[in-house]
N, C-alpha and C positions, 0 to 999 in steps of 0.2 A: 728163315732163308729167303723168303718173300721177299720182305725190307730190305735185305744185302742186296738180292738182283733190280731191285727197281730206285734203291739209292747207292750204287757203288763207287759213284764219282766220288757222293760226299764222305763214304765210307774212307774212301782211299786217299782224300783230302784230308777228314780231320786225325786219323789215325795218329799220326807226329804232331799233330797238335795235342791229344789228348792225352799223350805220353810226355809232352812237355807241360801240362798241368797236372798232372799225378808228379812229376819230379820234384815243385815243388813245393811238394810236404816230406818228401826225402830231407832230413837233418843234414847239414852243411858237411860235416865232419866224418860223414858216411862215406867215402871216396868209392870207395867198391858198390855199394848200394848204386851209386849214381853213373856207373859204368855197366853194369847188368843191367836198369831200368835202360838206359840207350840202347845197348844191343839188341836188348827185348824189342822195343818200341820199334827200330830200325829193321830188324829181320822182319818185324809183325805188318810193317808200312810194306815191305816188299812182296809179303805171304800173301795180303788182302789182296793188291793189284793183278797178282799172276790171271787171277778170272777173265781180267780184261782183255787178254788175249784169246780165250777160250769162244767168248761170248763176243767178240767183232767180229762183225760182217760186214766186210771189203766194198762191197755191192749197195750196202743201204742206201747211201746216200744223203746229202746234207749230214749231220752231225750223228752220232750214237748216243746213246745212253742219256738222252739230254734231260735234265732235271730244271725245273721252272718253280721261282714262288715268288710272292713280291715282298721286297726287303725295303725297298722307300717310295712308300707309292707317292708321293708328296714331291718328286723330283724324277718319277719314271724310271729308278732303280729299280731291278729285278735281281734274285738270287737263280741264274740262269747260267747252267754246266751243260758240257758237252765236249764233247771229241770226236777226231777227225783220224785218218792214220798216222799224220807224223806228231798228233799228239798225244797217242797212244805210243807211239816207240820213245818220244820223251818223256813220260809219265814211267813208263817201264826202266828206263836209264837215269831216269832223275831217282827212284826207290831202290833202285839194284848199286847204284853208287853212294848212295846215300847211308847206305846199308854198308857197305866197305868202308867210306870215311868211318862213319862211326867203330865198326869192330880195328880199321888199322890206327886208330888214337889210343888202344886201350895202352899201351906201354908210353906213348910221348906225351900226354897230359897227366900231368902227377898235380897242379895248382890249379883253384878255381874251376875244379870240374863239375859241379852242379850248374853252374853258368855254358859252361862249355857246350854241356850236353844238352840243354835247355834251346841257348842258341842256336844249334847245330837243326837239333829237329823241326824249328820256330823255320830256318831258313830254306828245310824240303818241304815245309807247310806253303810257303812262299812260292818256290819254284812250283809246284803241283799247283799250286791255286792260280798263277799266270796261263799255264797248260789248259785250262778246262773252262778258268771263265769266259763265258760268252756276252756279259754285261760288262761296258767302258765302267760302270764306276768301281763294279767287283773286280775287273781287271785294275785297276789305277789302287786298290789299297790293296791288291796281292804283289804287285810292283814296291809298295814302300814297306810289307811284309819283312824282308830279309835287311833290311838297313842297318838293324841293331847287331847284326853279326859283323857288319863291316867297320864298325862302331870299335869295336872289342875286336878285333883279330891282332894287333898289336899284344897283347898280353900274355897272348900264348907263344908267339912266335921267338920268343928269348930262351928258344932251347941251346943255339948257340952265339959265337959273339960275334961271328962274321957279316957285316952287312948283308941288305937283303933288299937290293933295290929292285926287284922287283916287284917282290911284294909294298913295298913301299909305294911304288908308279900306282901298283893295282888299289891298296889302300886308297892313297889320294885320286885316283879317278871314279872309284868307285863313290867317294865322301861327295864329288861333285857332282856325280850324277845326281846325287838323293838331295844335294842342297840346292842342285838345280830344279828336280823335279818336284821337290818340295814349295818352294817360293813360286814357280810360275801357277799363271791364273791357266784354268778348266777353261778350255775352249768347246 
C-alpha cells in the first residue's frame, strides 16, 4: 500500500500500458479473450485513479504527488510526474472515457481486435502520460505516444459505406501534426 501511495502517478500511467502488454500473448483468434482483457484493463486504469481524488489537496501548492528519478542524465532528462488540478480532472476524464470507449466498442469491432484493443490502451497511456509529465523530453515522447492509433483508425471505421469526412479531415490533420512533429528539430 506504501508503493501505491508514494508511486500513484506511475501506477495510474503505466496500468493501460501493462494491459496492453499482457494482450499481447493473447492468441490472435481469441476475439472475446481480447475484448475482456480491455475492459479489465479499462475499468482497472479508472479503479487505480479514483484515489487521486481522495488524496488532493487543493491548498498544497506547486504540483502533487510528484515523482522524480533520472531517466537520461547525459542530456538532463528526468523521469519527473506531477499534477496540478486541472490535470487531475483530466487524468480522471481521460480513464473514465477511456473506460466507456473501450466497454462501448464491444459490439462494433468484430475485425482486428487485438490491435484495436492494444491501440486503444497504448493511446490513454499517451493522453495520461502528457497530463503528468513535468519533464520536455518525457513530455515530447508521451506526445508521439498515441500516433500509431491515428495510423490505423482507417480500418475500423468501414463499419459503413457512407463517407466520413470528418474523420477523414481528423485523420489527415492529426498524420500531420506527428509528421510535422516528427521531422522538426528539439529546440
Amino acid at each position: 500500500m506504501d508503493f501505491f501511495a508514494h508511486h500513484i502517478l506511475s501506477v495510474v500511467l503505466f496500468t493501460p500500458l501493462a494491459g496492453a502488454l499482457l494482450m499481447l500473448f493473447i492468441p490472435r483468434e481469441n476475439e472475446l479473450a481480447h475484448k475482456i482483457a480491455g475492459n479489465i484493463f479499462g475499468a482497472l486504469g479508472f479503479l487505480v485513479s479514483l484515489p487521486l481524488i481522495r488524496w488532493f489537496k487543493p491548498g498544497w501548492g506547486g504540483f502533487a504527488f510528484e515523482e522524480t528519478a533520472d531517466w537520461i542524465p547525459s542530456i538532463g532528462a528526468k523521469y519527473h510526474l506531477g499534477i496540478d488540478g486541472i490535470s487531475l480532472l483530466l487524468i480522471m476524464l481521460t480513464t473514465f472515457l477511456g473506460m466507456i470507449a473501450i466497454l462501448s466498442s464491444w459490439t462494433a469491432i468484430h475485425q482486428r481486435t487485438k490491435e484495436y484493443y492494444i491501440l486503444l490502451l497504448l493511446l490513454q497511456t499517451g493522453m495520461i502520460g502528457v497530463f503528468v509529465s513535468l519533464d520536455f523530453f518525457l513530455f515530447y515522447a508521451y506526445t508521439h505516444l498515441p500516433a500509431p492509433w491515428s495510423c490505423c483508425w482507417r480500418s475500423w471505421r468501414s463499419i459503413s459505406t457512407r463517407p466520413r469526412k470528418p474523420e477523414v479531415l481528423a485523420l489527415s490533420t492529426s498524420q500531420r501534426c506527428w509528421l510535422q512533429r516528427s521531422t522538426s528539430p528539439i529546440l
